[in-house]
C-alpha positions in Angstrom: -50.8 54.3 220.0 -54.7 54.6 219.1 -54.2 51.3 216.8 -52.6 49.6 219.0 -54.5 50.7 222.6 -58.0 51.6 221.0 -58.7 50.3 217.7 -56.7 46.6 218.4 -55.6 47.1 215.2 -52.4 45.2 215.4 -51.3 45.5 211.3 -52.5 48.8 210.7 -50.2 50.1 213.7 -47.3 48.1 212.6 -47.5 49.7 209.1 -47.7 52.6 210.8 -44.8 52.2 213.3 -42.5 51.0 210.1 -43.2 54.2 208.4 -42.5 56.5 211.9 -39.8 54.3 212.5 -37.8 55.2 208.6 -38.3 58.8 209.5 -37.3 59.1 213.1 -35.7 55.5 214.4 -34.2 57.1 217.5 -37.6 58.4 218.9 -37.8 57.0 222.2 -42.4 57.2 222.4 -42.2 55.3 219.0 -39.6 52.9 220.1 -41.8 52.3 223.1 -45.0 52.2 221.0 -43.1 49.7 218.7 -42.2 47.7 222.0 -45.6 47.7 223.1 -47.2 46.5 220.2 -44.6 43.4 219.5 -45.7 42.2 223.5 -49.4 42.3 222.4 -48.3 40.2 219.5 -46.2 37.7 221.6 -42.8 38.6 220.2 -41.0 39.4 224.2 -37.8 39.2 223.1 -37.9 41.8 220.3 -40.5 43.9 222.7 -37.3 44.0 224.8 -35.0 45.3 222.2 -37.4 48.3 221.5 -37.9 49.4 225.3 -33.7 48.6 225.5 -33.3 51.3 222.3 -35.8 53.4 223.8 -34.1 53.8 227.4 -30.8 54.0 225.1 -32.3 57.2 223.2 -33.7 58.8 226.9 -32.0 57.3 229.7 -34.2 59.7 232.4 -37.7 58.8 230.7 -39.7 56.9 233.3 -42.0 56.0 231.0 -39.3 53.9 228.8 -38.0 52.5 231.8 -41.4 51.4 233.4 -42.0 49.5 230.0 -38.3 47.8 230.4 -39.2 47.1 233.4 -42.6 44.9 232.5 -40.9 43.7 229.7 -38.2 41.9 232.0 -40.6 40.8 234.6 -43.2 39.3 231.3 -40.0 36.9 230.6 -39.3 36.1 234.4 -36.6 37.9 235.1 -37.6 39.9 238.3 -34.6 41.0 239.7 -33.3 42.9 237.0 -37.1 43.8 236.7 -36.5 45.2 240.1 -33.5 47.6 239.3 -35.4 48.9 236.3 -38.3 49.9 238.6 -36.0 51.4 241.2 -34.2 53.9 238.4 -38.1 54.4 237.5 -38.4 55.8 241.5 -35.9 57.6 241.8 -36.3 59.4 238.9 -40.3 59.9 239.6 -42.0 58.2 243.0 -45.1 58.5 242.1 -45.1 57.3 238.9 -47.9 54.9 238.6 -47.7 50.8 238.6 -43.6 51.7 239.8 -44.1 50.7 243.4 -46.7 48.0 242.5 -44.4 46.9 239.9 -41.6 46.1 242.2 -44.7 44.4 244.0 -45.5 42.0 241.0 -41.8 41.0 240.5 -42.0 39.7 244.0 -45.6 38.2 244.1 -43.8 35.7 241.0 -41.1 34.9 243.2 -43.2 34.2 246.2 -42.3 36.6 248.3 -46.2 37.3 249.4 -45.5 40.3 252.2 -42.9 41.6 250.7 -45.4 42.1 246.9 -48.0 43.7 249.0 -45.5 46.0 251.1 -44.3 47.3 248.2 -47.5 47.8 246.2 -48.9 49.8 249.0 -47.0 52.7 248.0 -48.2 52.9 244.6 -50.0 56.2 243.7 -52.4 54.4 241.3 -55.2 52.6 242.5 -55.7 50.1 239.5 -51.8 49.5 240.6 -51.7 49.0 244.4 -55.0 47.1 245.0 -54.2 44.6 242.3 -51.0 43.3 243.6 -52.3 43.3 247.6 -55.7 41.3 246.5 -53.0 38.9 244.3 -50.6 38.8 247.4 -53.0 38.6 250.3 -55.3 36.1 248.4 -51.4 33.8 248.2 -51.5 34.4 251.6 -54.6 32.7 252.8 -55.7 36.4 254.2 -58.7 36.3 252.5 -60.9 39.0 254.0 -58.3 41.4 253.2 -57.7 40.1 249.9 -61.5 40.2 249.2 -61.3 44.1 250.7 -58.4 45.0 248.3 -60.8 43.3 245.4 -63.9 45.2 246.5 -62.1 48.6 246.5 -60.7 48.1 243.3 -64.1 47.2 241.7 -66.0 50.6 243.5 -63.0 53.0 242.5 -62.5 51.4 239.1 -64.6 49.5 237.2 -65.0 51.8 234.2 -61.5 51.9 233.7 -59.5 49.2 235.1 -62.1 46.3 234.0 -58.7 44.7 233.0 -56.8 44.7 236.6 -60.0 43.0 238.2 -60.3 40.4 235.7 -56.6 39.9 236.6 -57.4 39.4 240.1 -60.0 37.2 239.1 -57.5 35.0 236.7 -55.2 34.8 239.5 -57.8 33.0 242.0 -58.6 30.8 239.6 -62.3 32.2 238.9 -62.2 31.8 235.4 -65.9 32.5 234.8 -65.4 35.9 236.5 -62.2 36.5 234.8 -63.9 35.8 231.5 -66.5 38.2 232.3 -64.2 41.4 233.2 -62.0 40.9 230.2 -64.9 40.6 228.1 -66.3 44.1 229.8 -62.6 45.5 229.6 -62.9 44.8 225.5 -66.0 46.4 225.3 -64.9 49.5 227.3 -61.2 49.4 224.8 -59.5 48.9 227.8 -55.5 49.5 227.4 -54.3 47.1 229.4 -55.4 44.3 226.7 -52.5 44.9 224.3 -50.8 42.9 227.5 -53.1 40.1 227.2 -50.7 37.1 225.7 -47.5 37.7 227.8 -49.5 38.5 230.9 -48.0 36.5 234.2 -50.9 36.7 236.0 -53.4 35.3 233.5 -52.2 31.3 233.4 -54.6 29.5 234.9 -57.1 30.9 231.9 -54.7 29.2 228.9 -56.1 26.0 229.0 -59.7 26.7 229.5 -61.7 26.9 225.3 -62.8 30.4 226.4 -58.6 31.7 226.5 -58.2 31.5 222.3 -61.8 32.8 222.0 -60.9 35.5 223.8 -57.9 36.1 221.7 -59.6 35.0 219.0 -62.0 38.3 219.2 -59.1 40.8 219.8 -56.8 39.1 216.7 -54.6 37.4 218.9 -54.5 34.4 217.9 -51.8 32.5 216.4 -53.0 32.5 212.8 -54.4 36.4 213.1 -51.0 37.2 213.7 -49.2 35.7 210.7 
């Protein structure tokens, strides 16, 4: 977890993983540790597999089915996205980025009130003011999309650098964008393991700045090989 959330260490914590993994194959927090780290490298489909083996091993963990969930909403498929978060709220309600999941599946299908409904029941800030600045931006409601933006950047710009560069991304501010994930790196902010398969970070792939960017944290194409 420290190699992959901290250190960006993406070979050192696959070695790592493939040792765990021999002794203990079954353990659902390595099998979502192993999940996590083949999203930062790209690999969805197999990141899938691992948070499938890991609900299989601990059908009640939130945790593995929160990371199911993101999984199947990374590869676009948002309904199913959306009964993985519902088993997450049943099980635990206030689990965080559950309700503001259920928002992202919609904001990707376009349903705009619907995203920011949902979202607004998130216990996490990071989570909930995300999705309604995302959705209310989609909506032409600016003032309260800028609102959601503002609150998000006074409650959590030490820590959630990553989200606000998200909203950023999303509005097509790419400067801006650039700047907060660049900050979020510098801070070793965890949500950058979620950098490639991110579905709110598009409009930054074809600007010269996006495999820089990727470039610095090993991303890229050839660092991965």
């Amino acid at each position: 977890m420290i190699e992959t959330n901290f250190d960006y260490n993406w070979k050192g914590a696959a070695e790592t993983l493939h040792k765990a993994l021999a002794l203990a194959p079954q353990d659902p927090a390595l099998l979502m540790e192993a999940g996590n780290l083949a999203q930062a490298r790209g690999e969805t489909t197999q990141a899938l597999e691992f948070f499938r083996r890991a609900v299989a091993s601990d059908p009640v963990n939130a945790q593995a089915l929160t990371f199911l969930a993101t999984g199947l909403s990374a590869v676009g498929r948002q309904e199913e996205a959306r009964t993985e978060y519902a088993r997450v709220i049943e099980l635990n309600p206030s689990a965080p980025n559950s309700h503001a999941g259920v928002g992202l599946t919609y904001l990707l299908d376009g349903k705009f009130e619907e995203a920011a409904v949902a979202a607004q029941k998130d216990a996490a800030d990071y989570a909930r003011l995300l999705i309604v600045s995302c959705a209310r931006w989609d909506q032409k409601r600016v003032p309260e999309s800028d609102a959601a933006l503002a609150e998000l950047i006074a409650k959590v710009s030490e820590t959630g650098a990553y989200q606000i560069a998200e909203v950023y991304a999303y509005r097509n501010n790419r400067d801006k964008a650039f700047e907060w994930l660049e900050r979020a790196r510098r801070q070793r902010d965890a949500g950058l393991p979620g950098l490639r398969p991110d579905t709110l970070l598009p409009n930054l792939h074809d600007d010269p700045r996006w495999d820089a960017f990727l470039r610095t944290m090993g991303l890229a194409d050839d660092q991965l090989k």
